[in-house]
C-alpha positions in Angstrom: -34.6 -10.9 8.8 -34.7 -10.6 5.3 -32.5 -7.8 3.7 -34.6 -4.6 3.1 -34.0 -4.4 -0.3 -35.4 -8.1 -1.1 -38.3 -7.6 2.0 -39.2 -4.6 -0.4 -39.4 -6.4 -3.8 -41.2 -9.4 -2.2 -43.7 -6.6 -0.7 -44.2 -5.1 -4.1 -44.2 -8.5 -6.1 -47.2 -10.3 -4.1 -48.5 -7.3 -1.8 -49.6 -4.7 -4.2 -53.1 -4.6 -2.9 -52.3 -4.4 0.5 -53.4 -1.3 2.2 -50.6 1.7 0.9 -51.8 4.4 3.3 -51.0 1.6 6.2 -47.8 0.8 5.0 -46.6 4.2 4.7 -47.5 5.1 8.5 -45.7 1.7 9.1 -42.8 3.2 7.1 -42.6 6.1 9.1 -43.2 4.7 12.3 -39.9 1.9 11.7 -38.0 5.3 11.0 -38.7 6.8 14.1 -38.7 3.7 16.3 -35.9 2.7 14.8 -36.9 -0.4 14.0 -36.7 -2.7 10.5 -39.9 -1.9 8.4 -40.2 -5.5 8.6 -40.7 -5.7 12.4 -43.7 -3.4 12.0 -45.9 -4.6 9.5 -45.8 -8.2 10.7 -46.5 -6.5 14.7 -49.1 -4.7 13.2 -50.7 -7.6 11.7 -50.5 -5.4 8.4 -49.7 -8.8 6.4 -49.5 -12.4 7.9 -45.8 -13.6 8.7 -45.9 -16.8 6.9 -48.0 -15.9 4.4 -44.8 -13.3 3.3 -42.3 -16.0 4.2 -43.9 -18.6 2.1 -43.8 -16.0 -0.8 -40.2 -15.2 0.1 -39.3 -19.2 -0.8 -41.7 -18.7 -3.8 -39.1 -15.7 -5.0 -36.0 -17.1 -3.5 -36.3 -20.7 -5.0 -36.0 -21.7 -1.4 -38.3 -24.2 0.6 -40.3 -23.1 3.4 -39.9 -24.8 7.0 -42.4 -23.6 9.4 -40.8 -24.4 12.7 -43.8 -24.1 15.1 -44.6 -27.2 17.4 -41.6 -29.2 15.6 -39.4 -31.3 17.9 -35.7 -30.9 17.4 -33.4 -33.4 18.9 -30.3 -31.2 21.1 -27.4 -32.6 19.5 -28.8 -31.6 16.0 -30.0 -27.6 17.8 -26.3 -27.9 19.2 -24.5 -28.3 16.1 -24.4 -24.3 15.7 -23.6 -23.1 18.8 -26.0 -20.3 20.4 -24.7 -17.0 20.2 -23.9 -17.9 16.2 -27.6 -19.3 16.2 -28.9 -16.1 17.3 -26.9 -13.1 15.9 -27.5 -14.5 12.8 -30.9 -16.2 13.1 -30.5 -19.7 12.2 -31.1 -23.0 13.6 -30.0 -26.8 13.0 -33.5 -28.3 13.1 -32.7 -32.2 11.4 -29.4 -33.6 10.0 -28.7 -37.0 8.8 -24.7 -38.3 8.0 -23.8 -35.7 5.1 -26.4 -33.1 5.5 -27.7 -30.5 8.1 -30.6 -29.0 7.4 -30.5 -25.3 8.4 -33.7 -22.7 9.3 -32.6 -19.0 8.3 -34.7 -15.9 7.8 -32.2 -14.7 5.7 -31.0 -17.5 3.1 -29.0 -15.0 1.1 -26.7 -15.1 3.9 -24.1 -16.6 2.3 -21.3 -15.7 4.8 -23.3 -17.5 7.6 -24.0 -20.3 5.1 -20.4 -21.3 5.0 -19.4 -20.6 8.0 -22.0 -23.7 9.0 -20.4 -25.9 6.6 -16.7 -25.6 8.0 -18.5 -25.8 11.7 -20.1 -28.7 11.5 -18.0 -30.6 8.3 -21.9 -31.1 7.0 -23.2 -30.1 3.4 -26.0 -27.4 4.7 -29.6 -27.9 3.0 -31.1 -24.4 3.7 -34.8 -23.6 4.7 -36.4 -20.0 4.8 -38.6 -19.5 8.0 -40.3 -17.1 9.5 -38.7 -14.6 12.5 -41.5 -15.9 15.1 -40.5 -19.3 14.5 -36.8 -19.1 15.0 -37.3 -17.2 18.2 -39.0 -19.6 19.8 -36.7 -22.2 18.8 -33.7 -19.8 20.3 -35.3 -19.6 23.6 -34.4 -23.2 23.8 -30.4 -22.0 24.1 -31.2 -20.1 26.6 -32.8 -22.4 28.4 -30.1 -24.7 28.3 -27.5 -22.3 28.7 -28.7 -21.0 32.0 -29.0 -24.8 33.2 -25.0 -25.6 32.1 -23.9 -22.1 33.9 -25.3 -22.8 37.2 -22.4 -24.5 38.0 -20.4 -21.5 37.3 -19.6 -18.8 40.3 -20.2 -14.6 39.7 -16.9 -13.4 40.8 -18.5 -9.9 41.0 -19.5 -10.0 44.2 -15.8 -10.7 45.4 -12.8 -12.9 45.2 -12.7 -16.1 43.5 -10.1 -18.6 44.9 -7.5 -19.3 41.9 -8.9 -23.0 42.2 -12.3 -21.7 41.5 -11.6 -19.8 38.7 -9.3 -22.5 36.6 -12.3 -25.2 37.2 -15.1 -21.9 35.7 -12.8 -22.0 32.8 -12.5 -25.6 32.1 -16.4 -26.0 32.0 -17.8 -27.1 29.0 -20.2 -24.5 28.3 -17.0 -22.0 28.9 -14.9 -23.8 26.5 -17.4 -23.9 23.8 -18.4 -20.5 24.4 -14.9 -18.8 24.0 -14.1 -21.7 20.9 -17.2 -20.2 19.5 -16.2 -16.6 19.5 -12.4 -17.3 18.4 -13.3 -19.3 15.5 -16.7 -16.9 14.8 -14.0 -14.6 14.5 -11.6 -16.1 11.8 -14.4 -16.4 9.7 -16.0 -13.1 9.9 -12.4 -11.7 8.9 -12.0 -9.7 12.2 -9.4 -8.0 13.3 -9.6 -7.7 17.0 -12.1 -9.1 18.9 -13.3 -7.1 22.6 -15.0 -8.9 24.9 -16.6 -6.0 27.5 -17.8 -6.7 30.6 -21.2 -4.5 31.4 -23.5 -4.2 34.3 -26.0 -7.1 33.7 -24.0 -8.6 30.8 -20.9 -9.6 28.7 -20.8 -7.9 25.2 -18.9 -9.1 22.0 -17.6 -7.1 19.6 -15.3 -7.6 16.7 -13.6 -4.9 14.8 -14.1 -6.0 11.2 -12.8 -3.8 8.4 -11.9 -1.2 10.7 -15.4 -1.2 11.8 -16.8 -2.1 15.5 -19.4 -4.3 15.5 -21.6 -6.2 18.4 -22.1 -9.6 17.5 -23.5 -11.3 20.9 -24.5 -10.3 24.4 -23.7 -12.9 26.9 -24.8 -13.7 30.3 -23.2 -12.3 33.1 -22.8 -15.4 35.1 -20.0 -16.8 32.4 -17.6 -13.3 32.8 -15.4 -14.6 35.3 -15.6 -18.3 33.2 -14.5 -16.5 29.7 -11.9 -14.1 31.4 -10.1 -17.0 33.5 -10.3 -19.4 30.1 -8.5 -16.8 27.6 -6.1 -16.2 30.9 -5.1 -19.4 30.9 -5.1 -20.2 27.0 -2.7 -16.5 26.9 -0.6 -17.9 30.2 -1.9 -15.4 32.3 -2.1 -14.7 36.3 -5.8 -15.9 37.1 -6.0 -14.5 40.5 -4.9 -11.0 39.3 -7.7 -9.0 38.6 -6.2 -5.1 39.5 -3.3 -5.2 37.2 -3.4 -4.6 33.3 -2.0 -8.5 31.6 0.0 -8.9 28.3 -0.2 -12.6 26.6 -0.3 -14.4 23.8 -1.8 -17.9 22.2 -2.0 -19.7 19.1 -4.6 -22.3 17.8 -5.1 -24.1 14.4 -8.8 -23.5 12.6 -9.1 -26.2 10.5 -6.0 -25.0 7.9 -5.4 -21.5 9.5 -2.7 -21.2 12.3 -3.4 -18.1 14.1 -1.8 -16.1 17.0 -4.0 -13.9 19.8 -2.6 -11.1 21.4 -4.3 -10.9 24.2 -4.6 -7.3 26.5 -6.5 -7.5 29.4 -7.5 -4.2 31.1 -9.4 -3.9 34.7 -12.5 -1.6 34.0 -15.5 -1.0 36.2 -17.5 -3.6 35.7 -14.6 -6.4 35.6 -12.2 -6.9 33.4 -11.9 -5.9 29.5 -10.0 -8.5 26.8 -9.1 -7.3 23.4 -7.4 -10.0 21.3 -6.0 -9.1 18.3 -5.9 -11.6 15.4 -2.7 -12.7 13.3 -2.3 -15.1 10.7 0.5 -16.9 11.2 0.8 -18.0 7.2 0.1 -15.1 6.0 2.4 -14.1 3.5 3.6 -10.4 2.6 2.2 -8.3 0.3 3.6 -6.3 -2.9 3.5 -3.1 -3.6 0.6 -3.8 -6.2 -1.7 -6.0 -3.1 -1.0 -3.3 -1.0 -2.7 -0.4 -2.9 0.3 1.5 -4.3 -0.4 3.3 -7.5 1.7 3.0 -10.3 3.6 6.5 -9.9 4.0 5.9 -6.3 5.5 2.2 -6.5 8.1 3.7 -8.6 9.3 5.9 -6.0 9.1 3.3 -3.7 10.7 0.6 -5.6 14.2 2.9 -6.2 13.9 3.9 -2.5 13.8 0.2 -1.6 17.4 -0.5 -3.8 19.4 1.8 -2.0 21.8 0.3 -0.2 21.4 2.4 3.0 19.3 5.6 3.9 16.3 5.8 5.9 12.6 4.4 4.9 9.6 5.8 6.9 6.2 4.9 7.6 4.0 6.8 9.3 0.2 7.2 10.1 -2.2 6.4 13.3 -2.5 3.5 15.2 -4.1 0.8 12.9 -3.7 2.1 9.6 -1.5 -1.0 8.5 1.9 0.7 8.9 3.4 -2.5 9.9 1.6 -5.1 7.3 3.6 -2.0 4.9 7.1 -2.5 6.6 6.8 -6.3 6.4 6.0 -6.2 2.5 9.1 -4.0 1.9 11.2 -6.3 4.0 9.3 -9.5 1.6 10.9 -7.4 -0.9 14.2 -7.4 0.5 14.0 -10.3 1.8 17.1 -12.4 -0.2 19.8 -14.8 1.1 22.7 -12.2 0.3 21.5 -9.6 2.6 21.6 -10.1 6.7 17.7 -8.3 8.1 17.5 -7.7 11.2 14.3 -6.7 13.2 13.2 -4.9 16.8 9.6 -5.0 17.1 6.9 -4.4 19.7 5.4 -6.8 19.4 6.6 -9.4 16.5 3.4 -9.8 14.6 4.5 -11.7 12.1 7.0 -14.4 11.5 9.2 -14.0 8.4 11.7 -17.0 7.5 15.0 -15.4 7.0 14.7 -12.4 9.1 16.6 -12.1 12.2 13.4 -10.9 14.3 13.6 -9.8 18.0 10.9 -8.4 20.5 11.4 -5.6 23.0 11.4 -6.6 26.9 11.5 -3.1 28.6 11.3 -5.2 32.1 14.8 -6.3 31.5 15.8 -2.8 29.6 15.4 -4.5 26.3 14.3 -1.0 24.3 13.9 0.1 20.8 17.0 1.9 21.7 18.9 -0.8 23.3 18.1 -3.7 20.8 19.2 -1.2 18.0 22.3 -0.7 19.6 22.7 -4.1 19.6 21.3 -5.1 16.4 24.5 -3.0 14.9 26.7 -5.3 16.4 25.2 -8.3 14.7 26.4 -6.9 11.1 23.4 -6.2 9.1 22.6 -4.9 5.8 19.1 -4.2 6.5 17.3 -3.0 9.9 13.8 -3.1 10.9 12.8 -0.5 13.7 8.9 -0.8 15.1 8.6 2.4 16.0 10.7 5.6 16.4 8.9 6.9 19.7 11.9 9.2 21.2 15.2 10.8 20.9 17.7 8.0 21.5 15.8 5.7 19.0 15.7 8.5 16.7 19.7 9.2 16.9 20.3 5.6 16.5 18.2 4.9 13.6 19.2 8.1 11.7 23.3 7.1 12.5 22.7 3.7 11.4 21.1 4.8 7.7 24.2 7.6 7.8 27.1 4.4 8.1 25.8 2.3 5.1 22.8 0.7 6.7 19.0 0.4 4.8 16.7 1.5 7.4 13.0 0.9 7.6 11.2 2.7 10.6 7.3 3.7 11.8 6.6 7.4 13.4 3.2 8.6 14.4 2.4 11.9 12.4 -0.9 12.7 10.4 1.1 12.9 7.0 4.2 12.8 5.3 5.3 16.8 5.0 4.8 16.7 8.7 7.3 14.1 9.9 10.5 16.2 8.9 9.4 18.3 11.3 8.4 16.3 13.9 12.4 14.3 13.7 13.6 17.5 14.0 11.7 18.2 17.4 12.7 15.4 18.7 16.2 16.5 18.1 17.8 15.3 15.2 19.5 17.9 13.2 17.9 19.1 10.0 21.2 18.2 8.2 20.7 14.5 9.1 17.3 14.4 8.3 18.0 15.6 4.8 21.0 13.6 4.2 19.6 10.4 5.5 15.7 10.1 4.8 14.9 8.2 1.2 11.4 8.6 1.1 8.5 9.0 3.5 5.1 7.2 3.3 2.4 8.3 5.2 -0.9 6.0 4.9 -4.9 5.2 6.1 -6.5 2.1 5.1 -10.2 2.7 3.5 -12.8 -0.4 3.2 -12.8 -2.0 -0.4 -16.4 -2.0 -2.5 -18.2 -5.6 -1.9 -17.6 -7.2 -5.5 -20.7 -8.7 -5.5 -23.1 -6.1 -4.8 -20.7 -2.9 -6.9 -23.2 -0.8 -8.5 -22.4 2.5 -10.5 -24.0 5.4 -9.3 -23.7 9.4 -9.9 -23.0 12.2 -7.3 -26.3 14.5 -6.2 -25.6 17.9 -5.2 -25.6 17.0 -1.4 -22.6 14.8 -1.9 -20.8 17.4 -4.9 -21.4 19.5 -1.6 -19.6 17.9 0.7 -16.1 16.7 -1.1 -16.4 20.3 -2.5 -15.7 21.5 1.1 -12.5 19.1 1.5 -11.6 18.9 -2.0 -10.9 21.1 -5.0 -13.5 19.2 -7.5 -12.5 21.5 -10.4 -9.3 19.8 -10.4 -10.7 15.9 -10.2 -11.0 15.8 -13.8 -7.7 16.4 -14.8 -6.1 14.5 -11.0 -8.0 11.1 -12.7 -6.6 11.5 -16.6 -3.1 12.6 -15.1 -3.0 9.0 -13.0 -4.3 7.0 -16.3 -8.3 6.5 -14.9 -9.9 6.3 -18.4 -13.1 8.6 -18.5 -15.9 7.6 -20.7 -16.7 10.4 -23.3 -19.8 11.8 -21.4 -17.6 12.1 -18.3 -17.5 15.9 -18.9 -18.3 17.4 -15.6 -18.2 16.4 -12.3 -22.1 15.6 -11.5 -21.6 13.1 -14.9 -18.7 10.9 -13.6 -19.7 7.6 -12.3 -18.2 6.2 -9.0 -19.0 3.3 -7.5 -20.6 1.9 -3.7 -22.0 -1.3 -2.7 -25.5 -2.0 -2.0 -25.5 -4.6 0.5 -25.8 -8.3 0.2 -25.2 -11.7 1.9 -21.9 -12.0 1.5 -20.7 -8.4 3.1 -23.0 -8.3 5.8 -25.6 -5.6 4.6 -22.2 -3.1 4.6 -21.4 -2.6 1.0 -17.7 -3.7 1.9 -15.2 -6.6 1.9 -11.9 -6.0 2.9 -9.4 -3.0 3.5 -6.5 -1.9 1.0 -4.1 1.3 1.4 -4.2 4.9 0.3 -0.7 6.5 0.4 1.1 9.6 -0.1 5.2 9.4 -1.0 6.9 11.9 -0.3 10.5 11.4 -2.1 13.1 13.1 -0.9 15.4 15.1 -4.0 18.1 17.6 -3.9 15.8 20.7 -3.8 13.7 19.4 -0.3 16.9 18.8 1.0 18.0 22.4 0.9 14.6 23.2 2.4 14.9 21.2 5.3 18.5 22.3 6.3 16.5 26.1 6.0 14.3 25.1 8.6 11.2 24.5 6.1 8.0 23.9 7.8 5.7 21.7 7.3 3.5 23.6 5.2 6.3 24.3 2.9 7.2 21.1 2.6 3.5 20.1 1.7 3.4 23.2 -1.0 6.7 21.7 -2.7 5.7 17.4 -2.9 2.5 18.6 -4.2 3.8 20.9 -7.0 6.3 18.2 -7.9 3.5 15.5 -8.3 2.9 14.1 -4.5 -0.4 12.9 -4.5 -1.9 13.1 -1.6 -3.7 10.6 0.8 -7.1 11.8 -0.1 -5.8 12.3 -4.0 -4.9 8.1 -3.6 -8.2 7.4 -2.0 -10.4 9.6 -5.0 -8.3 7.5 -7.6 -9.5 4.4 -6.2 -13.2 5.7 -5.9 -13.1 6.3 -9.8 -11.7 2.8 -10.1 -14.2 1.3 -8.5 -12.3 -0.6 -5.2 -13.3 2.0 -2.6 -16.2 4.7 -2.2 -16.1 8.3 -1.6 -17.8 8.4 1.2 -15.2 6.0 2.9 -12.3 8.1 1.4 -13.9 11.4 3.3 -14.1 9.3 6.8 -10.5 8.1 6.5 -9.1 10.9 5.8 -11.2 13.3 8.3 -9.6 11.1 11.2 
């Protein structure tokens, strides 16, 4: 369907007559049916589908295709696969040896658009059709599908012999199918992909910007097919279906090598596969790509030049710790110094760095690889993750005997983790005396460029980051931190942030991407002698903050006024 804001303008543009009383009732009725206003007036009968869709090509500069009674050949309706063809309502209908001509309710949908192109190799030639249309051409996937997956067994009902299962998963239909969703995947900039196993069907979700969303439903008929395929792609048992399975694949997309770490978890309905995504290539980020502000990156930067002490990282599961960690070590990264890493798991490949992986089946820990990794005569050690005395000890010794340090720990800020290393037993003193700098970070979705728009607060939101935030003090945090104000940015209901609207090219979302908000928390004389008192956290906190620690949601309102995140997404993050 076509976005809401454009259905609305074509409505107003060449509807104005039509009944506004109706509309209205249709308008409340979509609200509380919670269904697209769209979906309603054309059910209704309110206006005549085509006769809007042919409008919608007059306003969009695109031609209209009505698809109704038109043949189309199966190897041209196969060149987008179906569950691409119908999350995202388009079909191949023609093609010749350059072109494929594509059927879309939404031709704004830019994303899909190119997608198509690197699919098929073809320059796309786009139509705009009506919803009706391309409904009844997607029935004929279905059709087909269900005839290519009788072949394949429901292993629901009991066990599949091993045989069984590897000849599901080498069935066409299968192997498309899963290609499908791994390359869908790379494209829509995902994360993780989940594939969940349900009662009457399979459901696909990816994890884009930090965001869950379903993209397909599946039969249930291919589960066993997809779960024994990304088995065997990830060198997994197929026959064990009671026991959680760790693995890992790699494939080339066209120029893009990427990894899959694959975690397969036995749930009630079968079995659950989360795959997380990794671009081999990718190369680190600096300080600047990351998000750091200037102030921060200069604390950061001396920290980084000592030649031993203790770097720290901390923050929840997924907030980009280790992408952090691996820029630093980009950083550091020269042929004089000898880097060492003990990760869990290696995410990442860096050329130069002496990277190793934790095997706790062999009694390979974070605590016995760092033992180790001292013996191979480093300048500079990475450690995954601090997760318990011993590590802790070790790490904190090693930054003590003239080794540079870098280190994750899961705490909700950076006053808290002095603290927390002292719980877990390492004396204040060594804390003090060892710790450089702590960074504590979320990551917050970045405004779509192409649909930015300025907008003011209303007293609902001034409301709401009143109750989190001091706003009398916003002025002064965005002229201390160089944000230039314009002159009739006087008071807070005058400033202008920014959000996106929705378009094509973000998915309706308003956002593109993720970048960091930080708070560095430096470590000077005067802290020192507060942590060897016993500080708490709280004390800690009051102390960074009156010697100029911004804070994580400080960071994050910074960016809002610069226009790369929104408010609203700054509030979420920092709420978790």
């Amino acid at each position: 369907m076509l976005p809401p804001k454009i259905f609305k303008v074509i409505l107003d543009k060449y509807f104005a007559p039509t009944d506004r009383k109706a509309l209205r009732a249709a308008g409340t009725k979509a609200k509380n049916s919670n269904k697209f206003l769209e979906e309603i007036i054309f059910a209704d009968g309110l206006i005549d589908e085509n006769a809007f869709y042919e409008k919608a090509s007059e306003y969009l500069k695109v031609p209209f295709m009505s698809l109704k009674g038109r043949e189309i050949k199966k190897e041209v309706l196969n060149l987008i696969p179906g569950p691409v063809a119908g999350t995202h309502g388009v079909v191949a209908f023609d093609r010749d040896k350059t072109e494929v001509k594509l059927a879309m309710a939404d031709p704004t949908d830019i994303q899909t658009i190119e997608f198509l192109r690197r699919k098929t190799g073809l320059e796309p030639k786009v139509y705009v059709t009506a919803p009706s249309d391309l409904k009844e051409a997607l029935r004929r996937y279905h059709a087909e599908l269900e005839d290519d997956l009788r072949v394949i067994q429901d292993a629901s009902g009991g066990e599949a012999a091993p045989s069984d299962l590897k000849k599901a998963a080498e069935e066409l239909p299968i192997v498309n199918i899963v290609n499908t969703v791994l390359e869908h995947a790379v494209y829509e900039n995902a994360s993780d992909i989940h594939i969940e196993p349900a009662e009457k069907e399979v459901i696909i979700r990816y994890r884009v910007d930090g965001i869950l969303k379903q993209i397909m439903t599946l039969p249930k008929t291919v589960q066993s097919g997809i779960t024994a395929r990304v088995k065997i792609l990830a060198n997994l048992k197929i026959d064990e279906h009671m026991m959680p399975q760790d693995g890992r694949f790699k494939i080339q997309i066209q120029d893009d090598k990427l990894a899959f770490r694959v975690s397969i978890l036995p749930v009630y309905d079968g079995e659950k596969i989360v795959m997380r995504l990794l671009h081999e290539g990718a190369k680190p980020l600096d300080l600047e790509q990351l998000g750091i502000l200037a102030k921060p990156q200069k604390i950061v930067a001396e920290a980084i030049k000592k030649p031993h002490g203790i770097i720290l990282v901390t923050g929840p599961t997924g907030s980009g710790k280790t992408t952090t960690l691996y820029s630093i070590l980009g950083l550091l990264n020269q042929p004089g110094v000898n880097i060492s890493t003990i990760e869990d798991p290696i995410e990442y490949r860096i050329p130069g760095v002496n990277q190793s992986q934790i095997n706790p089946k062999v009694n390979f820990t974070f605590a016995s690889g760092l033992r180790s990794l001292l013996r191979q005569d480093p300048n500079i050690i990475m450690v995954g993750e601090i997760r318990d005395q011993e590590t802790a000890d070790i790490a904190i010794h090693a930054a003590m005997t003239g080794h540079l340090v870098l280190s994750t720990l899961h705490t909700n800020d950076a006053p808290t983790t002095l603290p927390r290393l002292i719980e877990m037993g390492v004396p204040p003193f060594l804390v003090a005396y060892t710790a450089n700098i702590i960074m504590a970070q979320r990551l917050v979705r970045k405004i779509c460029t192409y649909c930015k728009k300025e907008y003011q607060l209303d007293k609902v939101a001034v409301g709401e980051l009143a109750h989190v935030f001091d706003t009398g003090k916003l002025l002064n945090l965005f002229k201390d931190n160089g944000v230039k104000l314009a002159g009739t940015e006087k008071t807070l209901e005058n400033i202008k942030f920014y959000r996106g609207e929705g378009c094509g090219r973000c998915g309706q979302t308003g956002y593109n991407s993720r970048v960091g908000i930080y708070e560095v928390l430096e470590i000077d004389e005067a802290l020192v002698k507060k942590i060897n008192e016993h500080a708490n956290a709280d004390d800690i906190k009051h102390y960074s903050r009156e010697h100029g620690m911004l804070t994580m949601m400080e960071d994050g309102l910074i960016k809002a006024k610069m226009g790369i995140t929104t408010i609203s997404e700054v509030l979420r993050v920092t709420k978790e």
